[in-house]
C-alpha positions in Angstrom: 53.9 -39.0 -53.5 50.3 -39.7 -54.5 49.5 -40.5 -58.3 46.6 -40.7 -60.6 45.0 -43.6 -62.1 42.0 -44.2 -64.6 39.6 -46.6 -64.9 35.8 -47.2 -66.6 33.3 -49.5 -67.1 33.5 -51.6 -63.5 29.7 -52.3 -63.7 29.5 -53.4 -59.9 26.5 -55.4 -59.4 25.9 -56.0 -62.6 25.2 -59.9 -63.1 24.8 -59.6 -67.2 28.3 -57.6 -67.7 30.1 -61.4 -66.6 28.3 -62.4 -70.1 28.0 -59.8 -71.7 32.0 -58.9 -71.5 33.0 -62.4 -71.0 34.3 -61.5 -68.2 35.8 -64.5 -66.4 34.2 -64.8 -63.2 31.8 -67.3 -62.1 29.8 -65.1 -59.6 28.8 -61.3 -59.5 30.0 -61.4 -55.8 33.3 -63.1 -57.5 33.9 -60.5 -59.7 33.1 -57.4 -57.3 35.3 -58.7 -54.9 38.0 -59.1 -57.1 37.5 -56.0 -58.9 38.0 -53.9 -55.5 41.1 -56.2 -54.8 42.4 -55.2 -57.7 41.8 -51.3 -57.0 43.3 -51.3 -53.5 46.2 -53.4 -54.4 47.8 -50.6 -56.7 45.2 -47.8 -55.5 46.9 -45.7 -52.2 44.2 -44.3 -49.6 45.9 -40.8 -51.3 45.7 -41.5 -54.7 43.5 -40.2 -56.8 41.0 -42.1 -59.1 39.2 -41.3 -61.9 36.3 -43.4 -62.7 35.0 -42.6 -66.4 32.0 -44.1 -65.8 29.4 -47.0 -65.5 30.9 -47.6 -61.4 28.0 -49.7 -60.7 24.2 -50.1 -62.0 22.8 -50.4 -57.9 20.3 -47.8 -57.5 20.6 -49.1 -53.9 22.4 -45.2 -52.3 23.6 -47.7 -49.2 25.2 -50.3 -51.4 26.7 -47.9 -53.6 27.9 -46.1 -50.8 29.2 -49.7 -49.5 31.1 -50.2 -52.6 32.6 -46.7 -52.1 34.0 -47.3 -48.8 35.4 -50.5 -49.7 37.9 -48.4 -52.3 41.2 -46.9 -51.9 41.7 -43.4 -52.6 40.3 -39.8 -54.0 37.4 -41.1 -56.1 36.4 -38.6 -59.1 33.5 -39.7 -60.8 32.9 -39.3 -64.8 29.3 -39.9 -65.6 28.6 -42.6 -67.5 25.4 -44.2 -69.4 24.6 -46.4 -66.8 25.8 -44.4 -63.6 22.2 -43.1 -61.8 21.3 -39.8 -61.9 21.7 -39.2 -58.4 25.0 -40.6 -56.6 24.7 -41.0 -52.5 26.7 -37.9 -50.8 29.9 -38.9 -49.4 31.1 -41.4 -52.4 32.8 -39.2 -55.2 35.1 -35.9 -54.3 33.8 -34.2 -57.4 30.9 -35.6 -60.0 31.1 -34.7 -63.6 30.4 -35.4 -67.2 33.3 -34.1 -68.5 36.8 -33.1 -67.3 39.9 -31.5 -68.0 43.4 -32.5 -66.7 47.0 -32.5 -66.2 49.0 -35.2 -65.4 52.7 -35.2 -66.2 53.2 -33.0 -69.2 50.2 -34.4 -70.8 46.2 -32.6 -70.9 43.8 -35.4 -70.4 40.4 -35.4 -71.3 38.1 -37.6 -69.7 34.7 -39.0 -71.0 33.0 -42.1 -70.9 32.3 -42.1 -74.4 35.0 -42.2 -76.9 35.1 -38.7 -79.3 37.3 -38.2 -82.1 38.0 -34.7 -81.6 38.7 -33.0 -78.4 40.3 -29.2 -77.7 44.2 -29.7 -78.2 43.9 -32.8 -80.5 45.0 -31.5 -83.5 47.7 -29.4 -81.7 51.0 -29.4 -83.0 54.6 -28.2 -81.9 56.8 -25.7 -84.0 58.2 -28.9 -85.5 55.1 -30.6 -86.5 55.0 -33.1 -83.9 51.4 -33.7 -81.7 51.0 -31.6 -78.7 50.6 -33.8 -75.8 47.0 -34.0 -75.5 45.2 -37.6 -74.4 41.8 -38.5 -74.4 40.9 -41.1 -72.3 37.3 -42.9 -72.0 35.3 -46.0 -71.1 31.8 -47.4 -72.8 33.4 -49.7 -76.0 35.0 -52.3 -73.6 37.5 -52.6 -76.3 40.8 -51.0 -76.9 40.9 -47.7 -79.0 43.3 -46.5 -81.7 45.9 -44.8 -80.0 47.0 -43.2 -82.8 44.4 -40.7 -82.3 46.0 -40.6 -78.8 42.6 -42.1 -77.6 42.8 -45.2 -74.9 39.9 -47.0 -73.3 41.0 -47.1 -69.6 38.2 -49.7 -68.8 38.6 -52.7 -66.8 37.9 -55.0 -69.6 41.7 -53.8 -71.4 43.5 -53.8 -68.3 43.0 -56.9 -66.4 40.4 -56.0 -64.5 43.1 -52.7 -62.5 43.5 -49.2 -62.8 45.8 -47.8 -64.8 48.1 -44.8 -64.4 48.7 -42.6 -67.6 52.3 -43.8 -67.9 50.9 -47.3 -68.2 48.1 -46.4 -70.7 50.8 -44.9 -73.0 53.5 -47.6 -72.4 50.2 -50.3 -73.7 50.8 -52.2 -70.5 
């Protein structure tokens, strides 16, 4: 059975993220290499992916299509600030900058920026109790309040994997 996993904020290629982020890697080529370990370790070739932005800041269409075939699974790209304007054909199933979703019982929004209010967040049951409506996003490189039911699926939060929605809610 396939599943569905998030992530944001890979920044392949991107030499300043290791300082930037702190991220703790002592080479670019370190830290892509890991990065798509990583993804195909818990990523299945019929998974499905959703990357909420900033995959990698190459305007290179060969090595971004490189970095594509490297990765497991159905890649769905949210646009994010540093994501070019125009992706290489052949990478992403479906390129966006916003989304809609289901997965489980749960609507998921997806948006590389965190918002605070999103259609269905303020939805509640006949009892009172929140509607299940998520938002997830990318961008802070920093955890969000999940008591607005808002998580930061970026790498920076989850040890450098994607995440499945049952993991983002579970906080590991």
């Amino acid at each position: 059975m396939s599943k569905k996993y998030y992530t944001a904020d890979l920044h392949l290629n991107h030499f300043n993220v290791l300082r930037y982020c702190s991220r703790p890697f002592q080479t670019i080529e370190e830290h892509d290499r890991v990065l798509i370990e990583n993804w195909n370790n818990k990523v299945g070739k019929n998974d499905t992916i959703y990357i909420l932005g900033d995959f990698t800041l190459s305007t290179n269409n060969q090595t971004i299509i490189n970095y594509c075939n490297q990765l497991n699974g159905h890649k769905i790209l949210i646009k994010g600030n540093h994501d070019k304007n125009h992706m290489p054909e052949g990478c992403f199933e479906e390129i966006t900058w916003y989304k809609e979703i289901h997965d489980f019982d749960y609507k998921v929004v997806l948006f590389h920026y965190a918002i605070e209010n999103w259609q269905g967040s303020f939805f509640k049951d006949g009892q009172g109790a929140r509607k299940k409506t998520v938002h997830l996003h990318g961008h802070s490189h920093s955890l969000s309040a999940s008591k607005l039911n808002r998580y930061d699926v970026g790498v920076d939060n989850w040890f450098y994997y994607p995440v499945t929605l049952k993991e983002i809610l579970n906080g590991h």
